[in-house]
VOTI-296190 format. One record per residue: x, y, z of N, C-alpha, C in turn. Coordinates in steps of 0.02 Angstrom, whole numbers, plus 50000, padded with zeros to 5 digits. Layout:
REM residues N
XYZXYZXYZ;...
END
This chain:
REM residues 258
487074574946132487514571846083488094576646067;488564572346051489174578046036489494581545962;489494587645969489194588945891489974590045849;489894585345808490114585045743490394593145719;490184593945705490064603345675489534605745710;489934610745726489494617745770489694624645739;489084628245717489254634745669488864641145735;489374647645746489354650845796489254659445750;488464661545762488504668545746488974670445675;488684664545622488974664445546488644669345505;488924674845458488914677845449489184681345385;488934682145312489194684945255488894691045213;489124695045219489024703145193489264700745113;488754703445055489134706245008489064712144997;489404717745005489354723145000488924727445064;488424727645072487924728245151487484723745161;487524720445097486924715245112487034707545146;486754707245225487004701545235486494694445211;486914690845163486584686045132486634679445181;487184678645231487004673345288487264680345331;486434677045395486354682045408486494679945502;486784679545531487124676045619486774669645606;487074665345574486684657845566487114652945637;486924652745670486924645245756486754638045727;487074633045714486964626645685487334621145745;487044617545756487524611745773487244603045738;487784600845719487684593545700487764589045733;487654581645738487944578945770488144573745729;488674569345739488644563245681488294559145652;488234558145614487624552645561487114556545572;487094564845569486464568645553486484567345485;485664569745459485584572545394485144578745393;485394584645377485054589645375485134593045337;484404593045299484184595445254483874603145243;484264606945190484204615745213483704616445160;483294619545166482704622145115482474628145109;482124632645058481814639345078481884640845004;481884647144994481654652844936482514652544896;482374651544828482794655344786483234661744817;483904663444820484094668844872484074668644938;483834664444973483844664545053484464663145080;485034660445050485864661745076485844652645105;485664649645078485564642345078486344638445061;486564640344980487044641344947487764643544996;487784649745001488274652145023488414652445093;487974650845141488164645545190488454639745188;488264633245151488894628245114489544629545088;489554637545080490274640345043490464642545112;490004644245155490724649945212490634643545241;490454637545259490584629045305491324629245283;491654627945230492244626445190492454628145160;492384636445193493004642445167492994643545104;492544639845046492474642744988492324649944979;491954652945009492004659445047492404662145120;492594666745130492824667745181492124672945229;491864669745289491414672245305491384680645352;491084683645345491184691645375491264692345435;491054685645458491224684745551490734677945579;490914677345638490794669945667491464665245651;491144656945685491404654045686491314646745660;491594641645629491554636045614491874631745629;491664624945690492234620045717491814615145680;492534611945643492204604545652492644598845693;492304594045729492784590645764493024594845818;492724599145843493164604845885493584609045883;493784609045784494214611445760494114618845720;494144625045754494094630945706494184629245640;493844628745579494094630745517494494636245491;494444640945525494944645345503495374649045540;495554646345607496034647245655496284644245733;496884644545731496924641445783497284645545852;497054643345893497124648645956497734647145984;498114650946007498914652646049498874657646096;499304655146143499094660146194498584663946216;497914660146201497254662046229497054668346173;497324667846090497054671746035497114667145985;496564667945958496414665245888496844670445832;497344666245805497734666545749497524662345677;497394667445642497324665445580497644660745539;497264655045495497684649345471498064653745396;498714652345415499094654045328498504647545277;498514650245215498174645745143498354637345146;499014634945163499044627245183498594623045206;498444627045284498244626145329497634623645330;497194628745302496694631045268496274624245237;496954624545190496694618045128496824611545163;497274611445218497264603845232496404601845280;496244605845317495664608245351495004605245300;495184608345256494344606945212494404601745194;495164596045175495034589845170494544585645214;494284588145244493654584945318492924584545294;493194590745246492284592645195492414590345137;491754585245102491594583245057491234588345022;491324592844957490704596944947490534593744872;489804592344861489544590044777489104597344753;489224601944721488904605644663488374603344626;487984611444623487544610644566487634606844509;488444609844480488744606844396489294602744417;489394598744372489864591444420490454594144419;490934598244375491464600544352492034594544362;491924592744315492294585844300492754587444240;493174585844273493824585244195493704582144140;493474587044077493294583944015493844575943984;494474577344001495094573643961494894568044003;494954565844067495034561544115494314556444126;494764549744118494104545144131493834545744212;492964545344220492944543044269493264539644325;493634536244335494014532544382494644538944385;494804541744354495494546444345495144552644380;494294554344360494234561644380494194560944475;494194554244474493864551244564494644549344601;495284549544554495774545844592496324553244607;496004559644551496424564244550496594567244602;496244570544676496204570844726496824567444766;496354560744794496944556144825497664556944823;497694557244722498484557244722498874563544722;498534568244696498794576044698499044577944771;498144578744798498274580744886498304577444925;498204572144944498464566544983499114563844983;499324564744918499864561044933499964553344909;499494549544872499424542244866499704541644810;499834536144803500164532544744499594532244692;499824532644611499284531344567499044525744576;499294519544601498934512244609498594513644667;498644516344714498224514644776497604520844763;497734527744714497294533044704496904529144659;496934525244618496414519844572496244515544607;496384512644644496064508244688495494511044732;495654517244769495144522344801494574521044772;494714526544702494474527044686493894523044638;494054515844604493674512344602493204508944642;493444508544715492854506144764492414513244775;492594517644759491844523844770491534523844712;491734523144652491234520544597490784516844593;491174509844628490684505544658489984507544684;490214510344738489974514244794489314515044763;489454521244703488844523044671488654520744608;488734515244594488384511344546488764511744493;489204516444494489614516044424490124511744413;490054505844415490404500344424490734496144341;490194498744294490234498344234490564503544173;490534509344221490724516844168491454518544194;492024514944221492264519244259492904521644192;492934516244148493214520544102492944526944031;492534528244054492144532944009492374540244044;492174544243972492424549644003491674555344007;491844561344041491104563344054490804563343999;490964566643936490534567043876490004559343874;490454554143889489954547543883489534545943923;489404551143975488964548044026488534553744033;487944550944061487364555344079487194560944125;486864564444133487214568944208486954567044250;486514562744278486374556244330487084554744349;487444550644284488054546744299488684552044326;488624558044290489184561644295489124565844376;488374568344393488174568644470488794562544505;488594557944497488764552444543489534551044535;489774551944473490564552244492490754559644534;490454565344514490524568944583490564566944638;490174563044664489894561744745490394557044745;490794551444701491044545644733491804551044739;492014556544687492754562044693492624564044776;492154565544774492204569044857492214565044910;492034558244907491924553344944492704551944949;493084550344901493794546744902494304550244949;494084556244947494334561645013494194559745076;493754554645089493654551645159493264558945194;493004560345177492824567445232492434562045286;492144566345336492124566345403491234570545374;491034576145342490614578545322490544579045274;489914578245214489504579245168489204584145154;489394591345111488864598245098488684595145017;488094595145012487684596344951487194600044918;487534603944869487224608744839486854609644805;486164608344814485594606944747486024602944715;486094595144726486344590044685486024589344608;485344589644613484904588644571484824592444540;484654598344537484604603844498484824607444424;485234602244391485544603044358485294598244293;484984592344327484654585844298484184584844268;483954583444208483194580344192482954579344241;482234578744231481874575744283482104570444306;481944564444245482094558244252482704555444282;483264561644264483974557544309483804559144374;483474563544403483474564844476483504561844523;483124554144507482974549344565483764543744580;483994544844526484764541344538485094543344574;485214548444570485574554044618485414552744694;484774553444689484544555144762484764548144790;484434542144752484554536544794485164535844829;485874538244775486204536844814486424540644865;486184545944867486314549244939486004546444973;485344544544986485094540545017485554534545057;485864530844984486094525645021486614527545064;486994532345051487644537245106487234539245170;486754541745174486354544545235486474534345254;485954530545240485974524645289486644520945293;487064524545276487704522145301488094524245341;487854530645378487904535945421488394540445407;488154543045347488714547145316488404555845358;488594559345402488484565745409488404570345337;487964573845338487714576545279487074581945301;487334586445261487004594345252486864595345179;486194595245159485964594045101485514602045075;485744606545041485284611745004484834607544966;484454608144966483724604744911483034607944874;482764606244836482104609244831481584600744824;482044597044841481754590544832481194588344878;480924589944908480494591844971480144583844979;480054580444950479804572944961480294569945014;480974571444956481694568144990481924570045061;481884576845055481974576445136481594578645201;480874576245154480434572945214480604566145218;480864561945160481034555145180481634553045218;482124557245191482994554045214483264560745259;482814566345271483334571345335483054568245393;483384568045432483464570345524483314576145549;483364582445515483144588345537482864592145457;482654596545483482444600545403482624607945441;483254611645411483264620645398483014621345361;482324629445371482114632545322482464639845327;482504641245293483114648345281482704651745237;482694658045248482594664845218482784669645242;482924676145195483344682845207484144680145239;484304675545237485094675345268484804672545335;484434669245359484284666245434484074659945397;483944657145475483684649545508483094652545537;482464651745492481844654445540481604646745552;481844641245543481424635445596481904630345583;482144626245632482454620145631481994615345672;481834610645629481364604945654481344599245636;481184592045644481184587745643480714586245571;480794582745512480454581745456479724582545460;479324579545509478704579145525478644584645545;478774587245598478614594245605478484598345547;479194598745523479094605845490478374602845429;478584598745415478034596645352477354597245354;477284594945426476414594645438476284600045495;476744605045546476494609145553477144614945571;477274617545519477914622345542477774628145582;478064630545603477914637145653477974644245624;478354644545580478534652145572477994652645506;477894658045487477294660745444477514660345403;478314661445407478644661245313478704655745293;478824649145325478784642945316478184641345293;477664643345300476984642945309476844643845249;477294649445215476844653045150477364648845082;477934646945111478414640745070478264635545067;477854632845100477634623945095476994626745062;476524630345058475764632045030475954633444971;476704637644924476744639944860476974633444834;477514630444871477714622744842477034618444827;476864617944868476064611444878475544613044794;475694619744787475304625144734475624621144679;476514623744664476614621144590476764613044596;476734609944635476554603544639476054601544596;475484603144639474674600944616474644603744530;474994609244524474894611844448475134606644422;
END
């Protein structure tokens, strides 16, 4: 299959410590893969060096065949000036732990702001966008509320429909949930869910471990800054290979049962 995003000997030092540590990835379209592992395992900041939210210490990131952060001339890779850069990550959708939503701005305004700023769209056609991704995610009723009025279920999900209106090509999600009551959790997820069966490409950080034994295509388990197993949901779930995986599904299974 032909991959979507392909990540080459990725790589982030802070200081000596490399927290992604030569990470090799390839996607292919309408994947869902789901990254999992330990508090600190560089889960996080792999989703930041995908889309240059970090700048990574070395390697490479194509998506579409496209370097993220340079383009080659005369048989050398030349560095993208900041433009460049930013028009590039328009391709990546990224949703956060915290929604960071514009307190002043209604829903429909925090989802149309994008479109019209960096795109370029008209405020009628950036409200229009942006009301069919509300849709999208159920917020079909709230779209004039502003975050204070909505729940962080709801306010999750006007995240996901802001990043959606960008049309990306890819989906990074960052512990979506994590941030949530229990009880809002399952809103959230569904609708990623419903984006995965719509063949939305998507790279999901999680600790949701039900979820993406249900809705990944692949499962990364990551620790120390690596990929110690990439495997198919069933696999890794019912019999993973690496020992550290081994001792992460047995501590999970633990505060489960508690």
């Amino acid at each position: 299959m032909t991959a979507l995003l392909q990540i080459h000997g990725l790589s982030k030092l802070f200081g000596d410590i490399p927290v992604v540590d030569r990470v090799d990835l390839r996607m292919a379209q309408g994947e869902i893969v789901m990254v999992v592992g330990p508090s600190g395992a560089g889960k996080s900041t792999l989703l930041r060096c995908i889309n240059r939210i970090e700048v990574p210490t070395e390697g490479r990131v194509l998506l579409d065949g496209i370097d993220m952060a340079a383009e080659m001339r005369g048989g050398k890779a030349v560095p993208d000036p900041p433009a460049i850069t930013a028009r590039k990550r328009q391709r990546i959708g990224m949703v956060f732990q915290r929604f960071n939503l514009f307190a002043h701005l209604t829903a429909l305004d925090n989802v149309a702001i994008g479109p019209r700023r960096v795109q370029g769209m008209t405020a009628a056609d950036a409200r229009g966008l942006a009301a069919q991704q509300l849709v999208r995610v159920r917020l079909s009723d709230h779209m004039l509320k502003r975050p204070a009025q909505l729940s962080g279920g709801q306010q999750q999900r006007v995240a996901i429909a802001r990043a959606m209106a960008m049309r990306p090509v890819l989906m990074l999600f960052d512990e979506p949930t994590s941030a949530l009551d229990p009880e809002l959790v399952g809103e959230v997820l569904e609708v990623i869910r419903s984006l995965a069966e719509q063949g939305m490409t998507m790279l999901v950080v999680t600790h949701e471990m039900q979820f993406a034994r249900e809705v990944g295509t692949r499962v990364l388990f990551m620790d120390g800054g690596r990929v110690l197993e990439d495997a198919s949901p069933h696999l890794f779930f019912s019999d993973p290979q690496h020992q550290r995986a081994r001792e992460f599904l047995r501590r999970i299974h633990v505060m489960t049962a508690a």
